[in-house]
C-alpha positions as CSV (number, residue, x, y, z in Angstrom):
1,X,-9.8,-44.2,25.8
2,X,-10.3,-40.7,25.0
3,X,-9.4,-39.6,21.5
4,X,-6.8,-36.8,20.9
5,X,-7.2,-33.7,19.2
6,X,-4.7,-32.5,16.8
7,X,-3.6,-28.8,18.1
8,X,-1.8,-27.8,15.5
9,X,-5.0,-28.1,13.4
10,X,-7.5,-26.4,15.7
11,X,-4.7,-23.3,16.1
12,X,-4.9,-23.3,12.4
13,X,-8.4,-23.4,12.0
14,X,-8.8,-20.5,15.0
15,X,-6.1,-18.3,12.8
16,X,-7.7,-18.8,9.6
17,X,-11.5,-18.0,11.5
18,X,-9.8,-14.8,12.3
19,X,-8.2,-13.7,9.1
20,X,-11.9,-14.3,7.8
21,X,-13.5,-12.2,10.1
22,X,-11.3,-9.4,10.3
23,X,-11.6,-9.5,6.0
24,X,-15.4,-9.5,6.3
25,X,-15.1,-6.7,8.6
26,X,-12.7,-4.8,6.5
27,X,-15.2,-5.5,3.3
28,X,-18.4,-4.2,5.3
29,X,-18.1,-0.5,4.8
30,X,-17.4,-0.8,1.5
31,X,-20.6,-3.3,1.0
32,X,-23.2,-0.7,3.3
33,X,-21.5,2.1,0.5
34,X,-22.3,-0.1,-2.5
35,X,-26.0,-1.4,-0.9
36,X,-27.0,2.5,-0.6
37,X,-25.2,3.6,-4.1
38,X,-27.3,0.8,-6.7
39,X,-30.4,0.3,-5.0
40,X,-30.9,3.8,-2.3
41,X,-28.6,6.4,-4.1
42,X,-31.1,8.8,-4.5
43,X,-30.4,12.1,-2.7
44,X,-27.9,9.7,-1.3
45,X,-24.6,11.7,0.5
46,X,-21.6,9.7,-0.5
47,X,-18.9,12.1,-0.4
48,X,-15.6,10.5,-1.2
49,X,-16.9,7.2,-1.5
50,X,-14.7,4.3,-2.8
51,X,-16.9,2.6,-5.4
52,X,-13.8,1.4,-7.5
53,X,-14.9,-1.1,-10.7
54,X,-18.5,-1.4,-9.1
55,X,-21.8,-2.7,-10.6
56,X,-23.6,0.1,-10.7
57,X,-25.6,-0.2,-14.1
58,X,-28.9,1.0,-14.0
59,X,-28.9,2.5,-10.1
60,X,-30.8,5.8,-9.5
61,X,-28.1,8.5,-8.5
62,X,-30.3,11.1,-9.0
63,X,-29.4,14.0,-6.3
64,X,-26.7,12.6,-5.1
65,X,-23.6,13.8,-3.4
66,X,-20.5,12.0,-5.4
67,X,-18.0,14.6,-4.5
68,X,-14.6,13.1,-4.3
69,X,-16.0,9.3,-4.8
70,X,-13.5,7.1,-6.6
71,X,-15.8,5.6,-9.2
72,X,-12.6,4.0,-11.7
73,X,-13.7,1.6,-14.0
74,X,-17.5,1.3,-12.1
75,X,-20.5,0.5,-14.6
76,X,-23.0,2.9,-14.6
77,X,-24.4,2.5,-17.8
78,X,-27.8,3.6,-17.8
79,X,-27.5,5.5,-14.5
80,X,-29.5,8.2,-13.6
81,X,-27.2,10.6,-12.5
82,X,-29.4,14.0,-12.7
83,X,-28.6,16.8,-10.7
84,X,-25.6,14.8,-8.8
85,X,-22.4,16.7,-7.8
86,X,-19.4,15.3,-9.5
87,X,-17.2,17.3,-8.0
88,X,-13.5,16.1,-8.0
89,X,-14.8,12.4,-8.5
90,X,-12.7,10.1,-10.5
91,X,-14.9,8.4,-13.4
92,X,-11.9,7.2,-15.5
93,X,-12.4,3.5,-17.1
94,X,-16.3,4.2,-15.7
95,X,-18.6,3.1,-18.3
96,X,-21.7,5.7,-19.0
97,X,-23.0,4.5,-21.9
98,X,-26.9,5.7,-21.8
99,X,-26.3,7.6,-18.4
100,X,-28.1,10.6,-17.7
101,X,-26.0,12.9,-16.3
102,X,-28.7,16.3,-16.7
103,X,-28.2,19.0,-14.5
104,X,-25.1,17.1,-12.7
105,X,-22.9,19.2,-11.4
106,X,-19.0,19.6,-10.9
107,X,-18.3,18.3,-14.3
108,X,-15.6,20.3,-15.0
109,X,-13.8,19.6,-11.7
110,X,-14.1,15.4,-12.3
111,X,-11.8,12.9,-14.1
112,X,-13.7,11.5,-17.2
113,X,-10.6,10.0,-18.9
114,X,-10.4,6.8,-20.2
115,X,-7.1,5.5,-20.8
116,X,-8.1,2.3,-22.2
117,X,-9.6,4.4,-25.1
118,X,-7.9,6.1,-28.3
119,X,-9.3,8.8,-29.3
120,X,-8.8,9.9,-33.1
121,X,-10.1,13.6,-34.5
């Protein structure tokens, strides 16, 4: 006698295989971002890039074009971000602690608030 298969299972299974590879797919562009950002970000052109609460610590930014990126609560502590444009990027919540940010550019035009953070004079 030849065994059943349950359908119900396998059309939940082929639904499920789908929701996961439409999320992986949806998560690639921002993993190909992130791959060239920590470990090929020099003279890298990431304008606009979404780089939101990413590991970043230690990568080499030098050169880079940041303009725009969404860098929010990203660690870049101990990042080497000399001579990068900054222009109109959003570091607030980014940790910099040790960063170099010589010769960077657009300084004045970024977000480098931290809300989480009190300040006292």
């Amino acid at each position: 006698m030849k065994p059943k298969t349950n359908r119900v299972a396998w059309g939940m299974a082929s639904v499920l295989a789908a929701v996961l590879l439409g999320g992986i797919g949806l998560l690639f562009p921002w993993l190909r971002v992130y791959w060239v950002a920590k470990f090929n970000g020099q003279d890298a052109d990431l304008p606009g890039a979404m780089l939101v609460r990413a590991p970043l610590q230690g990568a080499c930014l030098w050169g880079a074009n940041l303009s725009g990126a969404k860098l929010m609560g990203a660690s870049l502590a101990g990042a080497e971000l000399s001579d990068t444009n900054l222009a109109g990027a959003d570091l607030s919540g980014a940790s910099l602690a040790g960063a170099t940010v010589v010769g960077a550019t657009g300084l004045s035009s970024a977000n480098l608030l931290c809300p989480a953070q009190t300040w006292t004079v």
